[in-house]
Every structure is written in C-alpha cells, then in structure tokens.
PDB file of N, H, CA, C and O in Angstrom:
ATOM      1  N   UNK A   1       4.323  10.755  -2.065  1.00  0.00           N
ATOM      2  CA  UNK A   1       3.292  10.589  -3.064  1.00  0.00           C
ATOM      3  C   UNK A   1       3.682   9.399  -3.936  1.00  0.00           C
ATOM      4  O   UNK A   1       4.687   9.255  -4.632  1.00  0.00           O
ATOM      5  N   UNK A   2       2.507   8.467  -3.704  1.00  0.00           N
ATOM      6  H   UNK A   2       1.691   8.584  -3.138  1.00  0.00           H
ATOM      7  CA  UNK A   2       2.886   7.185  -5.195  1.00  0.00           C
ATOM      8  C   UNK A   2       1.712   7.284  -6.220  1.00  0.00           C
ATOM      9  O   UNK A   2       0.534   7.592  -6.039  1.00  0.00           O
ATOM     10  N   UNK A   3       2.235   7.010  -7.092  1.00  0.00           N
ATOM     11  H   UNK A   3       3.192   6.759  -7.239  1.00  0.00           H
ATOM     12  CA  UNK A   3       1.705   6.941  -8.175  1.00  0.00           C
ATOM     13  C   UNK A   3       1.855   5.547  -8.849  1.00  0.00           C
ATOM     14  O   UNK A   3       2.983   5.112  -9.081  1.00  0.00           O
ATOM     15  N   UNK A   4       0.680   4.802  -9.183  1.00  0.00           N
ATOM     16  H   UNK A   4      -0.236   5.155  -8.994  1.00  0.00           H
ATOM     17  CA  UNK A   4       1.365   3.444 -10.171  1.00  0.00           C
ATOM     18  C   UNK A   4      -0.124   3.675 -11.090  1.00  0.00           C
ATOM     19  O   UNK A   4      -1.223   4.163 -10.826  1.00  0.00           O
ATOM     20  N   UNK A   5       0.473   3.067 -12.247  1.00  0.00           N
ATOM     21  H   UNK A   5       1.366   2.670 -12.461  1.00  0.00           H
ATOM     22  CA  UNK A   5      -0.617   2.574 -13.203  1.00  0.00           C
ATOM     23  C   UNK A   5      -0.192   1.314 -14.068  1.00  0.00           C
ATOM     24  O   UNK A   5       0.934   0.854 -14.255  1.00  0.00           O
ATOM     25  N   UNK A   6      -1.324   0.928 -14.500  1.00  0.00           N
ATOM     26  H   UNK A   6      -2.239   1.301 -14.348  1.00  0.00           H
ATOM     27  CA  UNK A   6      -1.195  -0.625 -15.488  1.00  0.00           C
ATOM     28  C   UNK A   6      -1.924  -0.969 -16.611  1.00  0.00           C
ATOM     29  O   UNK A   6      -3.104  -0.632 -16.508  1.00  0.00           O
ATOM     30  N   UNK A   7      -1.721  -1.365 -17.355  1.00  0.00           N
ATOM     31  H   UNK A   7      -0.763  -1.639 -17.439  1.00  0.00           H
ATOM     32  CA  UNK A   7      -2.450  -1.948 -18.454  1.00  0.00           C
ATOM     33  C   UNK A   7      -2.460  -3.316 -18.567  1.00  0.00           C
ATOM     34  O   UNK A   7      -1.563  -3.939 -19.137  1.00  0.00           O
ATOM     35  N   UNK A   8      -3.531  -3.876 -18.000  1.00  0.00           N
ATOM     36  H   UNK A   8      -4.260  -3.370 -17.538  1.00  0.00           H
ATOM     37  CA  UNK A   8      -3.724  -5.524 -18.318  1.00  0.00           C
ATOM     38  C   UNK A   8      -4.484  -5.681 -19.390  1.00  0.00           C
ATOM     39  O   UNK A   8      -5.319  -5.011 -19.998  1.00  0.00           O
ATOM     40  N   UNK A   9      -3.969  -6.782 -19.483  1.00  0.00           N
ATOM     41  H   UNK A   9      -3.290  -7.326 -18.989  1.00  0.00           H
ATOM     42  CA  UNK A   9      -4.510  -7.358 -21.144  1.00  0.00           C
ATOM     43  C   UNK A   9      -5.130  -8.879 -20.680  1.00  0.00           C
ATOM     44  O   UNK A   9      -4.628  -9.071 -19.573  1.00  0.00           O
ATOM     45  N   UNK A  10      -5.839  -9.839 -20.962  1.00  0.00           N
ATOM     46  H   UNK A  10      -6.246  -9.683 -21.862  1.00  0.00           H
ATOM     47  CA  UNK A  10      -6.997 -10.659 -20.569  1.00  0.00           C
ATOM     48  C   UNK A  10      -6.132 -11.575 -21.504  1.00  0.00           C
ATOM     49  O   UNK A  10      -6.466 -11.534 -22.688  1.00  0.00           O
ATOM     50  N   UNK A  11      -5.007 -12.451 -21.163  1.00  0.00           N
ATOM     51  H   UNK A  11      -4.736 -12.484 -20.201  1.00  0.00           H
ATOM     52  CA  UNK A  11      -4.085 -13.355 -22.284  1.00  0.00           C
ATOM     53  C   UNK A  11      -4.917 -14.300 -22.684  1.00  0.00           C
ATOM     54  O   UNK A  11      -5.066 -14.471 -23.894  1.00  0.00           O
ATOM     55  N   UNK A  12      -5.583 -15.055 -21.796  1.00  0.00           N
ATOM     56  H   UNK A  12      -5.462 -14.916 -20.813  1.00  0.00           H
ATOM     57  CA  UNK A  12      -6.700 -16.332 -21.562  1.00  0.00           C
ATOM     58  C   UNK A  12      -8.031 -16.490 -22.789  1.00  0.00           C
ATOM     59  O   UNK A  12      -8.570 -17.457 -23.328  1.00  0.00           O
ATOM     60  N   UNK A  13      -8.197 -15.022 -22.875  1.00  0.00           N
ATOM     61  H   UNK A  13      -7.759 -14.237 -22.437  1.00  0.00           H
ATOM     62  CA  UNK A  13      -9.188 -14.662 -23.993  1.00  0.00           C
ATOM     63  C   UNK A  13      -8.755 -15.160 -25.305  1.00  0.00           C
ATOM     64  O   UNK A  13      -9.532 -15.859 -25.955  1.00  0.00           O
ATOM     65  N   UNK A  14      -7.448 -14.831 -25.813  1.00  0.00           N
ATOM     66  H   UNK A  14      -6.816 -14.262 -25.285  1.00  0.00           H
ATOM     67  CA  UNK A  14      -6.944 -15.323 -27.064  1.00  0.00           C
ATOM     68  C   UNK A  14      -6.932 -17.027 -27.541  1.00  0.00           C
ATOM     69  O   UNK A  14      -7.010 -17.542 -28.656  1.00  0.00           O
ATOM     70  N   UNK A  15      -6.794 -17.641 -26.118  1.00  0.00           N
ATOM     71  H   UNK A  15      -6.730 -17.223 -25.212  1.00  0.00           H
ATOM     72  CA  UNK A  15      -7.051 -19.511 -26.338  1.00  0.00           C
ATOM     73  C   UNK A  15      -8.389 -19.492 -25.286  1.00  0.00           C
ATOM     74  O   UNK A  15      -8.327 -20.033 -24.181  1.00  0.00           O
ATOM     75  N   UNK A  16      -9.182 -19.039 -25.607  1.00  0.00           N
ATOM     76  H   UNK A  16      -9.232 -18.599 -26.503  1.00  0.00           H
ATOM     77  CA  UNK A  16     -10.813 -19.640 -25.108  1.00  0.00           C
ATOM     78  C   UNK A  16     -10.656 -19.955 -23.634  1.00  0.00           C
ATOM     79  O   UNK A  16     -11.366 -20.672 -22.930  1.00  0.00           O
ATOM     80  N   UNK A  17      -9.660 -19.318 -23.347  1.00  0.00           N
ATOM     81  H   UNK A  17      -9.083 -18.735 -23.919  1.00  0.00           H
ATOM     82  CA  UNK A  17      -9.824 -19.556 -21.467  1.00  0.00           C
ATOM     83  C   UNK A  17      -9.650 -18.173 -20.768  1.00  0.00           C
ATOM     84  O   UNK A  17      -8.605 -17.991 -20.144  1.00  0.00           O
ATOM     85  N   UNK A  18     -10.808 -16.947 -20.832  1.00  0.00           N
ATOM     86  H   UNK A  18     -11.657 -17.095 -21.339  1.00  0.00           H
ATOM     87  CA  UNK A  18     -10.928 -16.218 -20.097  1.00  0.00           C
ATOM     88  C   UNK A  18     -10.842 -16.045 -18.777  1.00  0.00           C
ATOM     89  O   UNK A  18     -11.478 -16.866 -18.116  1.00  0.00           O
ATOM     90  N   UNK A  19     -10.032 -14.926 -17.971  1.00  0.00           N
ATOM     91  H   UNK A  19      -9.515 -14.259 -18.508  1.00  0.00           H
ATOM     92  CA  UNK A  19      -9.719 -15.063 -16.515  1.00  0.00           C
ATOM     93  C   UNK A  19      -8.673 -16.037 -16.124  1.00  0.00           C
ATOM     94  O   UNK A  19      -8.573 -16.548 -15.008  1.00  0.00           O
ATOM     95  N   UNK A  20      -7.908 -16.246 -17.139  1.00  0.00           N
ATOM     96  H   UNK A  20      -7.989 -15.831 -18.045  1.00  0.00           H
ATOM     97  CA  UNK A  20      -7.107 -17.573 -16.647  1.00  0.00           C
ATOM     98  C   UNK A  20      -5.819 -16.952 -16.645  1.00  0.00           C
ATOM     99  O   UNK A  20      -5.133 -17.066 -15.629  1.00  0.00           O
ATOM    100  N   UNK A  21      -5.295 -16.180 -17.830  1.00  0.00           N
ATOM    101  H   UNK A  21      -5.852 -16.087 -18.655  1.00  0.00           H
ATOM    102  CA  UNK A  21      -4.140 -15.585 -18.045  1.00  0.00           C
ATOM    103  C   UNK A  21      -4.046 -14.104 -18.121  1.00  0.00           C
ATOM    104  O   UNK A  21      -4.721 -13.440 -18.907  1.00  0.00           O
ATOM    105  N   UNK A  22      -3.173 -13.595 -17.265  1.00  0.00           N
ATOM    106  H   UNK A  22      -2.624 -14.134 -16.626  1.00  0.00           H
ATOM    107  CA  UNK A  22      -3.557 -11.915 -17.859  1.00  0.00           C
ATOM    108  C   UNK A  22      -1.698 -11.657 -17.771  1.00  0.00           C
ATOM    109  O   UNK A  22      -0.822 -12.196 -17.094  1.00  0.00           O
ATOM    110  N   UNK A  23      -1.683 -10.699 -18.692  1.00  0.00           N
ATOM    111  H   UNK A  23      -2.394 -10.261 -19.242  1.00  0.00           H
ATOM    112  CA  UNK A  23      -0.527  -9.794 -18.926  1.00  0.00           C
ATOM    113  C   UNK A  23      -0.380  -8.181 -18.756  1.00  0.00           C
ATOM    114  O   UNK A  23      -1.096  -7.433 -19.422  1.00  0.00           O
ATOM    115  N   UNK A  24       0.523  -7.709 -17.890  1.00  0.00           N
ATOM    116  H   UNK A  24       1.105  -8.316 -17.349  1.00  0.00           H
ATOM    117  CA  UNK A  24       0.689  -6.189 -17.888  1.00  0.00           C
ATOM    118  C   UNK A  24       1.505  -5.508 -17.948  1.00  0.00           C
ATOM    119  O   UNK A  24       2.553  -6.153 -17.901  1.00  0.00           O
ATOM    120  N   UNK A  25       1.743  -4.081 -18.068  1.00  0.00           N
ATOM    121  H   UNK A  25       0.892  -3.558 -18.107  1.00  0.00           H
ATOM    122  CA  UNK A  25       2.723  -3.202 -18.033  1.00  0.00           C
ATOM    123  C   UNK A  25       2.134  -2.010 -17.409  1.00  0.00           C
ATOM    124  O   UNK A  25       0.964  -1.630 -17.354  1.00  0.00           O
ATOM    125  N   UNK A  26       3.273  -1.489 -16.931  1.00  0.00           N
ATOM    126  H   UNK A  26       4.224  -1.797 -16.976  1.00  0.00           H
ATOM    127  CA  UNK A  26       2.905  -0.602 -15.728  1.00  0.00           C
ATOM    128  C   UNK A  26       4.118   0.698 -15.960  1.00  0.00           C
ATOM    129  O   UNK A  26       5.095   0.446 -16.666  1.00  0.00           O
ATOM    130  N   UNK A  27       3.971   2.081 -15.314  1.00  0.00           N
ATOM    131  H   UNK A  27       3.178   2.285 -14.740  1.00  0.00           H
ATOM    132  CA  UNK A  27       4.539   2.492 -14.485  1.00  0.00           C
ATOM    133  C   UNK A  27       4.704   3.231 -12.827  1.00  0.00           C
ATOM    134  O   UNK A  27       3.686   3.739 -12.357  1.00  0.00           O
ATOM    135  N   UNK A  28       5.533   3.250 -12.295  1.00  0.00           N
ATOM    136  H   UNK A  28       6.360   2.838 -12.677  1.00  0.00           H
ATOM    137  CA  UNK A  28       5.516   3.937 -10.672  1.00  0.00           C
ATOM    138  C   UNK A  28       6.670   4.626 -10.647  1.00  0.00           C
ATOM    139  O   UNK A  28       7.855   4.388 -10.878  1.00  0.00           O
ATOM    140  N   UNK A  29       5.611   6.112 -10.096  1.00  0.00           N
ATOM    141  H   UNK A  29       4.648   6.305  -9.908  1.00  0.00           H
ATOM    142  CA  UNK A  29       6.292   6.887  -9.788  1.00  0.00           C
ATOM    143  C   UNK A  29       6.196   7.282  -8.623  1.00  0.00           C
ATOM    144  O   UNK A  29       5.106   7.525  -8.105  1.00  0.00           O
ATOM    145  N   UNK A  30       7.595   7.439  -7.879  1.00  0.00           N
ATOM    146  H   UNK A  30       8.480   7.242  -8.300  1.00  0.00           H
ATOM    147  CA  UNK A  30       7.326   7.478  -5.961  1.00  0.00           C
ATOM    148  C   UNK A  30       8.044   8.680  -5.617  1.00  0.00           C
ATOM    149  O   UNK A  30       9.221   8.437  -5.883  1.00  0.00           O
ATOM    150  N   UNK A  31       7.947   9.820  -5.175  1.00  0.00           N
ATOM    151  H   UNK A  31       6.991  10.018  -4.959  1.00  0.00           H
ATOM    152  CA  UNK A  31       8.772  10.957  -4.243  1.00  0.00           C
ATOM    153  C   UNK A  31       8.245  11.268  -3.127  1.00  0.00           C
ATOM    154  O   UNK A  31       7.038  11.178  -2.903  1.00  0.00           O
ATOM    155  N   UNK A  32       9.125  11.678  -2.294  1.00  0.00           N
ATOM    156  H   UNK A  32      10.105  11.751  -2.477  1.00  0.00           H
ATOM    157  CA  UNK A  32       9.361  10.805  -0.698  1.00  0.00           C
ATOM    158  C   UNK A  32       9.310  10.300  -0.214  1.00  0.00           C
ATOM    159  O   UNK A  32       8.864  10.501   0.916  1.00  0.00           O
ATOM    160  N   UNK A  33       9.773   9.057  -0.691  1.00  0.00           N
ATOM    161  H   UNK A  33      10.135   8.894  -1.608  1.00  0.00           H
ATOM    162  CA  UNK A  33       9.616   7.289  -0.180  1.00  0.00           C
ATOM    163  C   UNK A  33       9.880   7.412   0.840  1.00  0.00           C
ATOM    164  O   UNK A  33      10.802   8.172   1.137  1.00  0.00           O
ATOM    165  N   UNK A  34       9.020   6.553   2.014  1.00  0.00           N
ATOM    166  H   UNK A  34       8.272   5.935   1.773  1.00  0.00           H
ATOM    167  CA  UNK A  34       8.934   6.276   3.192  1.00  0.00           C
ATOM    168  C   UNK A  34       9.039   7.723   4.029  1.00  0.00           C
ATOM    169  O   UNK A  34       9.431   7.662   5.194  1.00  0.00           O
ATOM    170  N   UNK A  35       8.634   9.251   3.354  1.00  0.00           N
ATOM    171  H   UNK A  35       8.315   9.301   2.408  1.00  0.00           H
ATOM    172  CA  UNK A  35       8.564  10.020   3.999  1.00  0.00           C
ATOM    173  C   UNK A  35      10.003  10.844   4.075  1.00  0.00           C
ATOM    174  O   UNK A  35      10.243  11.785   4.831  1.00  0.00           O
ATOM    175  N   UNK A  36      10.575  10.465   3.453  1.00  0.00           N
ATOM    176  H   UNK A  36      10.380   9.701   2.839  1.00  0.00           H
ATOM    177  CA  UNK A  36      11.933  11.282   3.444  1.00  0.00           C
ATOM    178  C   UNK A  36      12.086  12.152   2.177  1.00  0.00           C
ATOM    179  O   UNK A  36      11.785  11.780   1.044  1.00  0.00           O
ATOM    180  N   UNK A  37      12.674  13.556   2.565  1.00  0.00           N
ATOM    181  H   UNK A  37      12.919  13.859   3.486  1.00  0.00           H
ATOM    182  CA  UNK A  37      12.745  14.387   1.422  1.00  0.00           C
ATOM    183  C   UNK A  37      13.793  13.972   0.290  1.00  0.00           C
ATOM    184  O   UNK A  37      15.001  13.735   0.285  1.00  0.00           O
ATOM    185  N   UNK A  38      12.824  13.992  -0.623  1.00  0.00           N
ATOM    186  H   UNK A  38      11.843  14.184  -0.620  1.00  0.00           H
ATOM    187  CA  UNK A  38      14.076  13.777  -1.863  1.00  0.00           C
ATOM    188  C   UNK A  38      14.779  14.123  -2.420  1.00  0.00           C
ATOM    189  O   UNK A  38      15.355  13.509  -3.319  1.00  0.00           O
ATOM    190  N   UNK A  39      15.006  15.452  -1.995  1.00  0.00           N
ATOM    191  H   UNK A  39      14.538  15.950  -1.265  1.00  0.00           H
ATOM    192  CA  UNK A  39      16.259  16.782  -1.923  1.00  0.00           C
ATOM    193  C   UNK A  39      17.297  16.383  -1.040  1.00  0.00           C
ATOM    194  O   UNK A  39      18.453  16.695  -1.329  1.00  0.00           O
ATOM    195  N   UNK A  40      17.080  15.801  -0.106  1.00  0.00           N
ATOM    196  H   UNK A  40      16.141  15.548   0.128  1.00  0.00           H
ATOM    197  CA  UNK A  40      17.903  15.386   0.862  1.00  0.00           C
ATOM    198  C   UNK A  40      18.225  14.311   1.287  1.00  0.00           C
ATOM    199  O   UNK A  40      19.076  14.304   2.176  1.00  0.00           O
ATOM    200  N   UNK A  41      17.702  13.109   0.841  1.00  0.00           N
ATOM    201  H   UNK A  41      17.011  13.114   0.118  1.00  0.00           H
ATOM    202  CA  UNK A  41      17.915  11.608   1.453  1.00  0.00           C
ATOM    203  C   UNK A  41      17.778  10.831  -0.339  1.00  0.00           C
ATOM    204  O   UNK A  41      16.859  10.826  -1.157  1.00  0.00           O
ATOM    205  N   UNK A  42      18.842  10.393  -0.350  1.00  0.00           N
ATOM    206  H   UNK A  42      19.589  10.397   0.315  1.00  0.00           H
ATOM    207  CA  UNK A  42      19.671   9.346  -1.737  1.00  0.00           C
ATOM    208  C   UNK A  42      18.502   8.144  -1.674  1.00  0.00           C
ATOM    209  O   UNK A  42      18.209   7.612  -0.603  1.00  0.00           O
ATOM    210  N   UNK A  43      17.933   7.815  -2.809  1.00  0.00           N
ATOM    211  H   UNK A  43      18.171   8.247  -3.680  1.00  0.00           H
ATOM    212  CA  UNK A  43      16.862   6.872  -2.749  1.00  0.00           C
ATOM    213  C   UNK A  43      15.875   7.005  -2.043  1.00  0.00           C
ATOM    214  O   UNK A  43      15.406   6.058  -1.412  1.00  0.00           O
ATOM    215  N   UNK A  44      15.281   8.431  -2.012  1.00  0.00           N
ATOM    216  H   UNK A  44      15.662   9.201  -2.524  1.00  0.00           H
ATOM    217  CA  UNK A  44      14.089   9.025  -1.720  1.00  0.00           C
ATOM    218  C   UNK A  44      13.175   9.181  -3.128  1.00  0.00           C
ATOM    219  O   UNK A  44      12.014   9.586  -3.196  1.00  0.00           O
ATOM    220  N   UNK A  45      13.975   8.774  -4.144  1.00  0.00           N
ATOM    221  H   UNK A  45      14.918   8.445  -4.089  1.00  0.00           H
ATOM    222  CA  UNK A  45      13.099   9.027  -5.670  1.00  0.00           C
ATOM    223  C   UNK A  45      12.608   8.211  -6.176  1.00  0.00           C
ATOM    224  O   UNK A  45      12.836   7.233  -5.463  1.00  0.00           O
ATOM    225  N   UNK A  46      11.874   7.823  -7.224  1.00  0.00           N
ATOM    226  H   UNK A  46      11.688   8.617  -7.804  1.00  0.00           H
ATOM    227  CA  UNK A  46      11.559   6.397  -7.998  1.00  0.00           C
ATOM    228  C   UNK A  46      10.997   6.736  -9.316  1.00  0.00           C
ATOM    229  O   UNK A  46       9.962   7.363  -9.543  1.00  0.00           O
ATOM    230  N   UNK A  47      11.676   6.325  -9.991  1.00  0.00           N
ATOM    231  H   UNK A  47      12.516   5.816  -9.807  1.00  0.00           H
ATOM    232  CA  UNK A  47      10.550   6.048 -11.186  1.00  0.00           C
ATOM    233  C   UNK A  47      11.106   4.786 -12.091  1.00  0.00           C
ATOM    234  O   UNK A  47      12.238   4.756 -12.575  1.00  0.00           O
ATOM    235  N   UNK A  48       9.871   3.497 -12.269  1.00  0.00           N
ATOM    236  H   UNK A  48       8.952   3.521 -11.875  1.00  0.00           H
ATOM    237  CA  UNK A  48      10.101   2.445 -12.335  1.00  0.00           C
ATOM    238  C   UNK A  48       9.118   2.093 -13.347  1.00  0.00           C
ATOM    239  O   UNK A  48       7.987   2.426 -12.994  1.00  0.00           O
ATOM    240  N   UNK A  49       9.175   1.465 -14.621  1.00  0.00           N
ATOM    241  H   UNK A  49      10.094   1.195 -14.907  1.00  0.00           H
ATOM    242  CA  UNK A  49       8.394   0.915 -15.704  1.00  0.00           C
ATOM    243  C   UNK A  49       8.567  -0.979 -14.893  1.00  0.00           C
ATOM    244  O   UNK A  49       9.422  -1.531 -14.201  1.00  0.00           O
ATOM    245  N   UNK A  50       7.357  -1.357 -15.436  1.00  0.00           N
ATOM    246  H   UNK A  50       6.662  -0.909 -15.999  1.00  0.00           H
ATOM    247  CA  UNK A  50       7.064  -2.513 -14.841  1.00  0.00           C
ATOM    248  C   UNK A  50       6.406  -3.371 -15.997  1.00  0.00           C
ATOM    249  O   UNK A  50       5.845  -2.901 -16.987  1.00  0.00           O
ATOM    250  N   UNK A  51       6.630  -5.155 -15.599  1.00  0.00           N
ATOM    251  H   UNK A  51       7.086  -5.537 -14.794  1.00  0.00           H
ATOM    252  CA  UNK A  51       5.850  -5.448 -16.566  1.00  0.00           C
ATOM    253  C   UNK A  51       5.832  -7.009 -15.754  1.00  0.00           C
ATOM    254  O   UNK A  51       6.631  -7.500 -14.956  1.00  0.00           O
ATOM    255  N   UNK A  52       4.486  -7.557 -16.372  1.00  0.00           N
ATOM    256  H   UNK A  52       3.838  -7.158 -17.020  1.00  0.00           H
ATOM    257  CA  UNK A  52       4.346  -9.271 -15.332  1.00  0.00           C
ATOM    258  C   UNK A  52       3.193 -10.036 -16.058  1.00  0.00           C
ATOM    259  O   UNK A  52       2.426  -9.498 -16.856  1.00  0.00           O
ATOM    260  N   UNK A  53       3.156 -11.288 -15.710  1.00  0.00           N
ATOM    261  H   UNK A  53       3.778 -11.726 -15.061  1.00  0.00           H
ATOM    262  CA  UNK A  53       2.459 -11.860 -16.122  1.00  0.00           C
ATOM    263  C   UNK A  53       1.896 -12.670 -14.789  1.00  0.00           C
ATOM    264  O   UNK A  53       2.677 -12.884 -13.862  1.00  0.00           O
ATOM    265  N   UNK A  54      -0.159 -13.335 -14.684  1.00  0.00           N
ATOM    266  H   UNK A  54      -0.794 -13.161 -15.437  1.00  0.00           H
ATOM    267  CA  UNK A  54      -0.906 -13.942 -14.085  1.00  0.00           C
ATOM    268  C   UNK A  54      -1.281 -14.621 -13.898  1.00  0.00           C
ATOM    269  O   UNK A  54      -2.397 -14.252 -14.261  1.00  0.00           O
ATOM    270  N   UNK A  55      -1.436 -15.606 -13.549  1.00  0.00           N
ATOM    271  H   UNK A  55      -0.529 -15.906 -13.254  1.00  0.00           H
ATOM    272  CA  UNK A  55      -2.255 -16.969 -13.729  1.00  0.00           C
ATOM    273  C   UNK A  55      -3.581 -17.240 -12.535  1.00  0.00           C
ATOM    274  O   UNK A  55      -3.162 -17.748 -11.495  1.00  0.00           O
ATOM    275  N   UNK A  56      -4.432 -17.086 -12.553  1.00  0.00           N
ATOM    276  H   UNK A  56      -4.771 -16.674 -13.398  1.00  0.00           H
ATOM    277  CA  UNK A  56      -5.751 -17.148 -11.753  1.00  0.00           C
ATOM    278  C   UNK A  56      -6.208 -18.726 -11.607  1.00  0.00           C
ATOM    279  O   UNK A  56      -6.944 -19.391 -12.336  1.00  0.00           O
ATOM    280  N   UNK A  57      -5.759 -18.955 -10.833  1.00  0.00           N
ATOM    281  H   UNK A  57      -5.161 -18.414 -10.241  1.00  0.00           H
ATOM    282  CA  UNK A  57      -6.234 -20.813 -10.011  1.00  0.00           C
ATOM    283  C   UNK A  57      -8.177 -20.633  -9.733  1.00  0.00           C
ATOM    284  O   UNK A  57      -8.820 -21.564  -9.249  1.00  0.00           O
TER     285      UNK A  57
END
C-alpha cells in the first residue's frame, strides 16, 4: 500500500508569472514495498516527508 500526498503552492503567482514556478511539500507512506512483508523483510517500511521545487518551460 502507498500512500503520498502534497501541497503545492503556485510560486510564479507572487512575481506576476503564473504556472511558471511551483513549490511543495509532501508526505509518503509505503508498507510492503515491492510486495514484501514488513514483519519480515528490513526495508519493507517507509515513511518519508518530502519537499521540491518546479519550473514549467
């Protein structure tokens, strides 16, 4: 099971260039990566806060 979510923010909007820049933060949460039990196989778990920035050409 994965789970991710995000919050983008529209950076481009703040200097009059919408769609140009965006910023986010995220988290993912993963148990049984690639199908392996996570009771039983070491790096079968995840949980990961995330964060990035966009630039749209």
């Amino acid at each position: 099971m994965l789970f991710r979510s995000a919050i983008v923010l529209d950076v481009g909007a703040l200097f009059d260039k919408p769609g140009v820049y965006d910023a986010f933060v995220g988290y993912q949460w993963w148990i049984n990566k690639f199908g392996n039990n996570h009771n039983n196989v070491v790096g079968s778990y995840e949980t990961t806060p995330y964060f990035g920035v966009g630039v749209h050409f």
